[in-house]
Structures are given as C-alpha cells and as structure tokens.
C-alpha positions as CSV (number, residue, x, y, z in Angstrom):
1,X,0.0,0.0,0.0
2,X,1.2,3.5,-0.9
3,X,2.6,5.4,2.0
4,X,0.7,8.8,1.4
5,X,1.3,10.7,4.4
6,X,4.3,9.6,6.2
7,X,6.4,11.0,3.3
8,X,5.2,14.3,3.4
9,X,5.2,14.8,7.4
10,X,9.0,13.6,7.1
11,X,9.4,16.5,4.5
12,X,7.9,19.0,6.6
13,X,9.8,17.8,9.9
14,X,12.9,18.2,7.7
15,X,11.5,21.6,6.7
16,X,10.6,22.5,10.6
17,X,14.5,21.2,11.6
18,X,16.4,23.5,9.1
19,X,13.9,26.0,10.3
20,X,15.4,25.9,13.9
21,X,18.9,25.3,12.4
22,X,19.2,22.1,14.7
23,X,22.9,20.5,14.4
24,X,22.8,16.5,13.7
25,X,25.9,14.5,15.0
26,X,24.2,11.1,13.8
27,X,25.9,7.9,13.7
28,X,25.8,4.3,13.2
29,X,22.6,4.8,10.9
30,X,24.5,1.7,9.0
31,X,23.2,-0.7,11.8
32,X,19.2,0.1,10.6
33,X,18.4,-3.3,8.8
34,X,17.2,-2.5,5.3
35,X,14.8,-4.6,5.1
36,X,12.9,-7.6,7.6
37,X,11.6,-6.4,10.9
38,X,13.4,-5.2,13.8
39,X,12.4,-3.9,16.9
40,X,14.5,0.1,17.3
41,X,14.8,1.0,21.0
42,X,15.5,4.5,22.1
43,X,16.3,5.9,25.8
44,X,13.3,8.7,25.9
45,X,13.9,11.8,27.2
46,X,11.8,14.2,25.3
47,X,8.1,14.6,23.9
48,X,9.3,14.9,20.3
49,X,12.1,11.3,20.3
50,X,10.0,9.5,18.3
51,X,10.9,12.0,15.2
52,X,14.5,11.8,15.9
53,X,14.6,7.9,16.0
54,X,12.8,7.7,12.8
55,X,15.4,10.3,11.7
56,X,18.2,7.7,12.2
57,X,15.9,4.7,9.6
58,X,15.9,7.2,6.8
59,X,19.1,6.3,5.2
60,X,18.0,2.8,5.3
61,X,15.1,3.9,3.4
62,X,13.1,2.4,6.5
63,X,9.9,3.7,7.7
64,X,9.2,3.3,11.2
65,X,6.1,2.6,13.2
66,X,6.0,3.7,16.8
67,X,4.1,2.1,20.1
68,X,2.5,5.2,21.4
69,X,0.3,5.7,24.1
70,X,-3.7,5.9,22.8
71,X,-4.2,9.8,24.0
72,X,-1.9,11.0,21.1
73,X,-3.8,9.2,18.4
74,X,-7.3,10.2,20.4
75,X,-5.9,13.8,19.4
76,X,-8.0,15.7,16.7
77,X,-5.1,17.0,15.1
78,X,-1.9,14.2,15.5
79,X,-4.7,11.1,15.7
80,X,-5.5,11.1,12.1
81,X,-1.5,11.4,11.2
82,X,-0.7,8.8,13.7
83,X,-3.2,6.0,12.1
84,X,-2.4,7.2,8.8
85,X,1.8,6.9,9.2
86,X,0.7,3.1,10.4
87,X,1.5,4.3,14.6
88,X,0.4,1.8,17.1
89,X,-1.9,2.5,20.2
90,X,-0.9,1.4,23.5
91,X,-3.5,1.9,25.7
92,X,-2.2,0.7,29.2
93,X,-4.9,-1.4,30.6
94,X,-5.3,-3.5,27.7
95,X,-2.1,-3.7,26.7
96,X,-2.4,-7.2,24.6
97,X,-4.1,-5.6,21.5
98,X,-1.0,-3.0,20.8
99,X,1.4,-6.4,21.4
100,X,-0.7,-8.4,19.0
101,X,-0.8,-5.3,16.3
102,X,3.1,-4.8,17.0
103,X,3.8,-8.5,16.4
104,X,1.9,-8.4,13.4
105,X,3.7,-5.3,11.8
106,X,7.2,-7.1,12.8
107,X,6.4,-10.4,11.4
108,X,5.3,-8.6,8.2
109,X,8.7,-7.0,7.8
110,X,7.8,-3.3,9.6
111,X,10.1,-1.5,12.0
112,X,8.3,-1.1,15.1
113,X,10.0,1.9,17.5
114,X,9.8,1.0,21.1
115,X,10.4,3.2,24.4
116,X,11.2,0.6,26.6
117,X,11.3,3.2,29.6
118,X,7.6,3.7,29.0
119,X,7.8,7.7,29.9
120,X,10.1,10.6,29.4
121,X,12.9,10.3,32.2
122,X,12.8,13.7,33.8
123,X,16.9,12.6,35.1
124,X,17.6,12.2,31.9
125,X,19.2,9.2,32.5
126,X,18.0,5.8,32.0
127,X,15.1,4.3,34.1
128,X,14.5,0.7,34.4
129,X,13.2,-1.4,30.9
130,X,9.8,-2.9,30.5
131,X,10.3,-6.3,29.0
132,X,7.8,-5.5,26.0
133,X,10.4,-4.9,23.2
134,X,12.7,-8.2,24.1
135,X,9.8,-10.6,24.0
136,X,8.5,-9.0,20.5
137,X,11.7,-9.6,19.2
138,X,11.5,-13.0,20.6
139,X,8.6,-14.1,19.4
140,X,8.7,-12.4,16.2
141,X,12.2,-13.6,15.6
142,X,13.7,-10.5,14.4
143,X,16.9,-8.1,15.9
144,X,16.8,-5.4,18.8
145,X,18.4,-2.1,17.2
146,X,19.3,0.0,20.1
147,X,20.3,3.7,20.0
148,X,20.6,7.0,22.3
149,X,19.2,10.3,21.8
150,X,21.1,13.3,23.5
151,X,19.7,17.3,23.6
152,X,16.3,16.6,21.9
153,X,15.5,17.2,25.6
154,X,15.9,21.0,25.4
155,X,13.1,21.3,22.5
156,X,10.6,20.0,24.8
157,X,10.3,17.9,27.6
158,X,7.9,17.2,30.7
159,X,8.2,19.9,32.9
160,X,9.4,22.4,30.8
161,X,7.7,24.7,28.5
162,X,9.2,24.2,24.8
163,X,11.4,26.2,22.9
164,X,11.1,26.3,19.4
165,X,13.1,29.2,19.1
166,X,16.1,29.6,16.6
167,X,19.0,28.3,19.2
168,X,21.0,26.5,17.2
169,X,20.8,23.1,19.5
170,X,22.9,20.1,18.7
171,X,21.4,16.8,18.6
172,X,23.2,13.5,18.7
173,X,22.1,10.5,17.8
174,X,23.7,6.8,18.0
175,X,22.7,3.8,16.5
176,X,23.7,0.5,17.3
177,X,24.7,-2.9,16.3
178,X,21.9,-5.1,16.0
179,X,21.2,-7.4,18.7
180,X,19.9,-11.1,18.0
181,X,17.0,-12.2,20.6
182,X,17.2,-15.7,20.8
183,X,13.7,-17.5,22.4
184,X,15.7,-19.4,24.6
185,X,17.6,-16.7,26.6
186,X,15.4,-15.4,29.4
187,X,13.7,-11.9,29.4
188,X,15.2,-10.3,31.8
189,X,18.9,-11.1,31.0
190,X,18.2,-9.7,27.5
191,X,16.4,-6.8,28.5
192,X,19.5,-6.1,30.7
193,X,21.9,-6.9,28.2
194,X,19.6,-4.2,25.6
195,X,19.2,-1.6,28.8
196,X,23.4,-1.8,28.9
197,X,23.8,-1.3,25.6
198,X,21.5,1.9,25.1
199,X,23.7,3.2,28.4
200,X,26.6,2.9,26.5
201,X,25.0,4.7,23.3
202,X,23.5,7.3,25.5
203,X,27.5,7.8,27.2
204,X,28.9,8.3,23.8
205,X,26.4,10.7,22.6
206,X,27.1,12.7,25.7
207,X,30.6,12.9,25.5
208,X,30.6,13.5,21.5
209,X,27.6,16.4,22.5
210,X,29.2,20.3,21.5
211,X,27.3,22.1,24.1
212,X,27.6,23.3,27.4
213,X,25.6,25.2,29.8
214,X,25.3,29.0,29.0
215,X,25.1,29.8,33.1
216,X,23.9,28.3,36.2
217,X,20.3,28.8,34.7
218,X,20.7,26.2,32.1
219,X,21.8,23.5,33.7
220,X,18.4,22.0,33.9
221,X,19.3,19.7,31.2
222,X,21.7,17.9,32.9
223,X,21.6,15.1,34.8
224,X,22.9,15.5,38.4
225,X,25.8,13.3,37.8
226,X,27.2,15.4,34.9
227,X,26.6,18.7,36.9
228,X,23.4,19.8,36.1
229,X,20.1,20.4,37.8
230,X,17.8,17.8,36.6
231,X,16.2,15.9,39.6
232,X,18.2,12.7,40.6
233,X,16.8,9.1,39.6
234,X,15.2,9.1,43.2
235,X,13.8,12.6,42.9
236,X,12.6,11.9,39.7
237,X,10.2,9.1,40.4
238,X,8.5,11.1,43.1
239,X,7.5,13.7,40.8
C-alpha cells in the first residue's frame, strides 16, 4: 500500500529542523536493517524522540512505526497522522491488542519503535526497561536495534515549556549494532543486556555532544551526575 502521508510529514519535519537550524551529529545509521523487521529501542527523554529515531531509519530507506500511548492518536489533530503513518496505540490497561498489532507489523517486515522506559525520564538518564520490546523480538524472531538520543531534551520535555526558538541546538544521535533475541535466553537477562547497551550509546552521545551550559540557569538539562540540575533518579520518580 502507498505510504501517502508519512512521506510528506518527514518532509515537513525536515523543513521544521532547518527552520530551527538544529545540528545533527548522527551515527551508526548503518546498523538500521534494510529490510525484515526489527524492533529500534531508544532511551526517551523528550516529547518529540520519536521523530528523531525515525530520523536515524531514513538512510535505510526504513519507515518506522512507533508504540505510542492511545491519548496521542485520540488527538484531533496528530490522531488522524498517527493511524495514517501506520502508529500503534498502547492503551495501558489493555495492553495485549498493541502487542498483538506490533507482532503483526514485525512479522510482516515493519520496523516497530519502542520506548522501553515507557515515559520521558525527567533525570535524563535511564530508568528501568519494560520487558515488551525483548519478548517481540523474541517471538517475532527478528533483531533489537538500540540507540541513544542526547539534547532533543531541550526542544521539549515534561516539565518544561518548549522552545522552538532559533537556538541552534545540537542533537546526537547513536545507533547501534543489532542485537539477535534468541527465544531461549530469558527476558530479563536480554532486556539487561539491551538496557546496557542503550547506556553505552546514551554515554557516547554525551561525550561527543558540543554544548555546554550558558550559566547556572541552564543546567536543567543535565543530569545530576554530569553537573546539572535535573532531579536525581530518586527525585525523579517522586514527581
């Protein structure tokens, strides 16, 4: 089936990016599979991630579909773009039908983006991993793809207002090596093995990022560990 609208809103995203003059590091883009399913898992961090990750499956001519929770397709404005670009609903208390659609999507060769985290981590730094995108992988049989995504944070995030402005911001992206997901290992040793691996992306996009703080003001951005004012993991999940 034609893709009619996902095209387009990847042109205009393109459009809205040069727009705010937004620096890309990307890399590792290489590691997308070209074709087959695959299961991409990002760290999330920010309201807008999903763009970026499908960003990175461009050059692999890939289009992703994304597990997102039901409000955003219940939208009047972003619900009829979700179903049309081929999105998943997760709605949380009956969360079978998403995992059936996903499995479905995977099995006929679709790249289904995951946030294994669930929400936006308000530490910006990784919170523990639902099990959901190792056992689709599993049972669909296809690879994890994990990658990091560093500064999309400062666009927009929970708790913040957004800032659209002309700023310049770098963003960094990292993708990967696949992972295989064999059936036999057990869930939670792959999901910690995945969860390890985005850390390591997520470390190297860090230290490759340009930026730094302009004063004591802006340091909201970074975690508490590098120096910067975002609550700690503990703080965090009391908010």
């Amino acid at each position: 089936m034609a893709e009619l609208v996902y095209p387009p809103v990847i042109a205009t995203a393109r459009a809205w990016f040069k727009a705010l003059d937004l620096r890309f590091d990307i890399d590792g883009t290489e590691h997308v599979p070209q074709r087959g399913g695959a299961v991409l898992v990002s760290n999330h961090i920010s309201y807008l991630d999903f763009i970026f990750s499908g960003l990175a499956a461009l050059p692999s001519k890939r289009l992703v579909r994304f597990m997102a929770k039901d409000s955003v397709f219940r939208h009047k404005v972003s619900g009829p773009l979700m179903r049309a670009m081929k999105h998943i609903p997760v709605d949380r208390s009956k969360g079978e039908g998403a995992y059936s659609h996903a499995l479905d999507s995977l099995r006929s060769g679709e790249i289904i983006g995951v946030f294994p985290e669930a929400t936006i981590s308000r530490s910006f730094t990784l919170k523990d991993f639902k099990s959901g995108a190792v056992r689709l992988a599993q049972e669909a049989g296809v690879p994890l793809v994990p990658m990091a995504l560093w500064g999309t944070q400062r666009l927009w995030t929970k708790g913040r207002k957004r800032d659209f402005g002309r700023n310049h911001f770098p963003v960094g992206i990292r993708v990967g090596e696949p992972m295989d997901a064999p059936a036999d290992e057990p869930v939670a040793g792959l999901t910690a093995r995945l969860r390890e691996r985005v850390q390591e992306l997520l470390e190297a996009a860090q230290r490759a990022y340009p930026a730094v703080p302009k004063d004591d003001s802006d340091r909201w951005w970074l975690p508490a560990h590098m120096g910067g004012t975002a609550p700690t993991p503990s703080e965090a999940q009391s908010m």
